[in-house]
TORNU-839790 format. One record per atom (N, C-alpha, C): residue number from 0; atom name; y, x, z. Coordinates in steps of 0.2 Angstrom, whole numbers. Atoms other than C-alpha are relative to their C-alpha. Layout:
N
[rec NUM,'CA',[Y,X,Z]] ...
end
This chain:
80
[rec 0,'N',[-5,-1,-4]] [rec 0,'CA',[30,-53,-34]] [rec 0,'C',[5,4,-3]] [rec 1,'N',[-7,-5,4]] [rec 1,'CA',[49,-46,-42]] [rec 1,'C',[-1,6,9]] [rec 2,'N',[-1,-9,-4]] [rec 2,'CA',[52,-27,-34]] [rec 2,'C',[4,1,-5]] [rec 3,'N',[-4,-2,4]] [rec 3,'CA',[65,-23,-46]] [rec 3,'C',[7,-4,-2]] [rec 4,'N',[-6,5,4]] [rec 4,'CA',[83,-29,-50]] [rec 4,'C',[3,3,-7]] [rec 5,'N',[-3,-3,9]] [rec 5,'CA',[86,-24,-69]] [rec 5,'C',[7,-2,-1]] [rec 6,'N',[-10,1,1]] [rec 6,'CA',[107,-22,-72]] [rec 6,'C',[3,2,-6]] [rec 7,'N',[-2,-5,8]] [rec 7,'CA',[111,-20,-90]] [rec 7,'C',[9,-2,1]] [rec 8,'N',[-5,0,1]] [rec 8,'CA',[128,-19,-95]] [rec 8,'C',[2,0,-6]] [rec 9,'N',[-2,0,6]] [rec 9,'CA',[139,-17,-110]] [rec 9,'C',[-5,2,-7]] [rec 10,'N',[1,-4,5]] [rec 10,'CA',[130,-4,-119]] [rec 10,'C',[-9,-5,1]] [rec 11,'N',[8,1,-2]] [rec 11,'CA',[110,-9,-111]] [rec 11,'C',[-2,-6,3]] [rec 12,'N',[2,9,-1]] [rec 12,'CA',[102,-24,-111]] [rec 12,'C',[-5,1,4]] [rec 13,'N',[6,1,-7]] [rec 13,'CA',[92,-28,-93]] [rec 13,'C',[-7,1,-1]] [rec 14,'N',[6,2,0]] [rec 14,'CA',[78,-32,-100]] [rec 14,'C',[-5,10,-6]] [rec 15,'N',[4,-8,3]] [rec 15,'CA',[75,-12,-109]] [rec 15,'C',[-3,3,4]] [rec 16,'N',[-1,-5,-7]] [rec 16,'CA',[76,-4,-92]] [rec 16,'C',[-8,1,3]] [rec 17,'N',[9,0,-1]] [rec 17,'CA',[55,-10,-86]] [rec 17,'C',[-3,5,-5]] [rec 18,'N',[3,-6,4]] [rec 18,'CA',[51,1,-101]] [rec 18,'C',[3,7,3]] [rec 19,'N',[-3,-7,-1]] [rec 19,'CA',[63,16,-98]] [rec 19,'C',[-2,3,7]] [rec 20,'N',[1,-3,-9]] [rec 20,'CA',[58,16,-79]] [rec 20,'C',[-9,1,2]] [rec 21,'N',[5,3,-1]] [rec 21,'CA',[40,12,-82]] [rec 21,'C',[-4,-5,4]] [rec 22,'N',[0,6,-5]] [rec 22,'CA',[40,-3,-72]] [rec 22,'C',[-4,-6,-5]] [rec 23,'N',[2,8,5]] [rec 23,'CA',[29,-19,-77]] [rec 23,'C',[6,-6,-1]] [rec 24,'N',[-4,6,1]] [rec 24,'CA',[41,-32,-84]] [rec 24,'C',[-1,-5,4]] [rec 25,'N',[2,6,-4]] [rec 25,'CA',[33,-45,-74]] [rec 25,'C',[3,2,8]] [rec 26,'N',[-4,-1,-8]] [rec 26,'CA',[40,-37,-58]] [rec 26,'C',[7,2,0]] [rec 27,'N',[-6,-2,1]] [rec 27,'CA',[58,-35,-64]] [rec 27,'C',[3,-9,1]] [rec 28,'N',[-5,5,0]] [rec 28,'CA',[72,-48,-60]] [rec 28,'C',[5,4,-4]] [rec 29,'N',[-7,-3,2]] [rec 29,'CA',[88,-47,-72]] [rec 29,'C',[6,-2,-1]] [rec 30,'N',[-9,3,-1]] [rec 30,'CA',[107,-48,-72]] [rec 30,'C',[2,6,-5]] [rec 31,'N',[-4,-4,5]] [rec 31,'CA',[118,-42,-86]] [rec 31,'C',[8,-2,1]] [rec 32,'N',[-4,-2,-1]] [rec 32,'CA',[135,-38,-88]] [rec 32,'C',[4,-3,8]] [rec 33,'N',[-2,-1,-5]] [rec 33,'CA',[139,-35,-69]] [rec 33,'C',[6,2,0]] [rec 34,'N',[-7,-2,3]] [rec 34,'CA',[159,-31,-71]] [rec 34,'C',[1,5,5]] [rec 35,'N',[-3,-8,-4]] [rec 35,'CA',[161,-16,-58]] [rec 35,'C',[-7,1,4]] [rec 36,'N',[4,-2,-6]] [rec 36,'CA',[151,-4,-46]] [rec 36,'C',[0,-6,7]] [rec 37,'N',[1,4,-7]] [rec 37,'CA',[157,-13,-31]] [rec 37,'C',[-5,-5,2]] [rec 38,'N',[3,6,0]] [rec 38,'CA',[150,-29,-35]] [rec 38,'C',[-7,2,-1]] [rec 39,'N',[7,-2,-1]] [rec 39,'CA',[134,-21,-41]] [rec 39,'C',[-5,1,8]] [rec 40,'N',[1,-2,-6]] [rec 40,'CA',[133,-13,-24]] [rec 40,'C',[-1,-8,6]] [rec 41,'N',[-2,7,-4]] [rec 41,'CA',[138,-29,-16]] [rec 41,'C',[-7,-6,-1]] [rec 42,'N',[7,4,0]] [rec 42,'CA',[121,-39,-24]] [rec 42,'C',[-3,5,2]] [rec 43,'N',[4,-1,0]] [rec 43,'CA',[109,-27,-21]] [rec 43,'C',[0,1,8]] [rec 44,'N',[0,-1,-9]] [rec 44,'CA',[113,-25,-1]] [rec 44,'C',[-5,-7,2]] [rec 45,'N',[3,4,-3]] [rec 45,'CA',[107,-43,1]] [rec 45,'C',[-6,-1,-4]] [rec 46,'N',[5,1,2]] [rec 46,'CA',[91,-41,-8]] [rec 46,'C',[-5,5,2]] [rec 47,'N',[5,-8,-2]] [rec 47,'CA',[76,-28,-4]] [rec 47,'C',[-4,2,-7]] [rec 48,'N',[-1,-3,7]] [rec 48,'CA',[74,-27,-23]] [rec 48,'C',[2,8,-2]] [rec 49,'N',[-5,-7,1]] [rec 49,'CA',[76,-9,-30]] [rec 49,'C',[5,-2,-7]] [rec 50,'N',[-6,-1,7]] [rec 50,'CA',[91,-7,-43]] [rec 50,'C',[0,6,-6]] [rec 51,'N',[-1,-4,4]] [rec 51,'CA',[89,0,-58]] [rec 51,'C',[3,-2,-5]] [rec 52,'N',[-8,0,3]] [rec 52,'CA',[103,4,-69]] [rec 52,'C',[-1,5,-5]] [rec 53,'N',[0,-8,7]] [rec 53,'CA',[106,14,-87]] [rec 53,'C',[1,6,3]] [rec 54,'N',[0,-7,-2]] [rec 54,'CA',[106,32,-83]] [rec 54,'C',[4,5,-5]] [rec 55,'N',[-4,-6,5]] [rec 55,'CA',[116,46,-92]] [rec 55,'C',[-4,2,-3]] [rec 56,'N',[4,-3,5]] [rec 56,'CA',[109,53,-107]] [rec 56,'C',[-5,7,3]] [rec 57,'N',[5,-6,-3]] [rec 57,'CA',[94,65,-103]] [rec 57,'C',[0,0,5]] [rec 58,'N',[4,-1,-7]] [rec 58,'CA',[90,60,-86]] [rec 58,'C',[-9,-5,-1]] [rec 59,'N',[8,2,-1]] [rec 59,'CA',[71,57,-82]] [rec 59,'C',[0,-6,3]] [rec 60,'N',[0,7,-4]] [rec 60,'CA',[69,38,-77]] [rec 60,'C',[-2,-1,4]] [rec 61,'N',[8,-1,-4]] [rec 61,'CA',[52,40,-70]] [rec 61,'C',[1,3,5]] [rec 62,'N',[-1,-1,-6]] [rec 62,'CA',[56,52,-59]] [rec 62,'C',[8,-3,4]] [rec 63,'N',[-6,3,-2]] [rec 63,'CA',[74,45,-54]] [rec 63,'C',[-2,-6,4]] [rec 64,'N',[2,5,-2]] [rec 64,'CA',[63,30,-49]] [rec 64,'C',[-4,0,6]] [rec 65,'N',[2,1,-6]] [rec 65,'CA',[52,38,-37]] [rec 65,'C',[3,4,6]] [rec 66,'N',[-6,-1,-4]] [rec 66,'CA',[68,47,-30]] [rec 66,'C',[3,-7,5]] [rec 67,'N',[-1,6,-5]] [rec 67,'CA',[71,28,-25]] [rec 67,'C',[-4,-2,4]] [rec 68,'N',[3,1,-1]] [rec 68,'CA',[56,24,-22]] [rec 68,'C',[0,2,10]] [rec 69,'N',[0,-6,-7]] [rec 69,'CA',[58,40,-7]] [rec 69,'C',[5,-6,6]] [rec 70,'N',[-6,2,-6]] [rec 70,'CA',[74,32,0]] [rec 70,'C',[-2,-4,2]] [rec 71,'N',[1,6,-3]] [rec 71,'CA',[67,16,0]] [rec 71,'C',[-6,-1,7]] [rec 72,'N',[4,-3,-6]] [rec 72,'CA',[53,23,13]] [rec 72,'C',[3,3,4]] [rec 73,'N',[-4,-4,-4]] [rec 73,'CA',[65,33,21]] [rec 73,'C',[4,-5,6]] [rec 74,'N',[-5,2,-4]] [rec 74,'CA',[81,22,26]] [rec 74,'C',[0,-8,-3]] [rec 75,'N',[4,7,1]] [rec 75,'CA',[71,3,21]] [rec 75,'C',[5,-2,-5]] [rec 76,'N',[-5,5,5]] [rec 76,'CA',[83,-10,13]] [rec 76,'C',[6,4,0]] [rec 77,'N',[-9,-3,1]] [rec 77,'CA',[98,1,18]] [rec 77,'C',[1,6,-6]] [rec 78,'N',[3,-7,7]] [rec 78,'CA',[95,14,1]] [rec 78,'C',[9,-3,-3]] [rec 79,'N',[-8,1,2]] [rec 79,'CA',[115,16,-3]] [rec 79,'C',[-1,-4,-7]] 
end
């Protein structure tokens, strides 16, 4: 079963992001060069997938992941 919507971009290719986050490959769905926030924001509303995305140099992935993980227990599919 996919848990994961992997969103590479210019610089990151979707498919690195299962390692950076420590997430199994086999549970990652992926879309590349998404052209804006809005629209990212706009596919992930209608899926209960989490979204992860490149992160700025020197943030911890891992933990960023179970930061979402929290929202996604918190406030369900609605996770901003």
């Amino acid at each position: 079963m996919k848990k994961y919507l992997c969103i590479g971009n210019e610089e990151t290719e979707a498919q690195w992001l299962p390692r950076w986050y420590g997430v199994p490959f086999e549970e990652c769905c992926f879309a590349t060069n998404i052209p804006s926030k809005h629209i990212r924001d706009d596919v992930i509303k209608y899926t209960s997938l989490i979204k992860l995305t490149d992160l700025p140099k020197g943030t911890n992935y891992k933990q960023y992941l179970n930061i979402l993980k929290t929202e996604r227990l918190i406030y369900g599919n609605d996770v901003r």
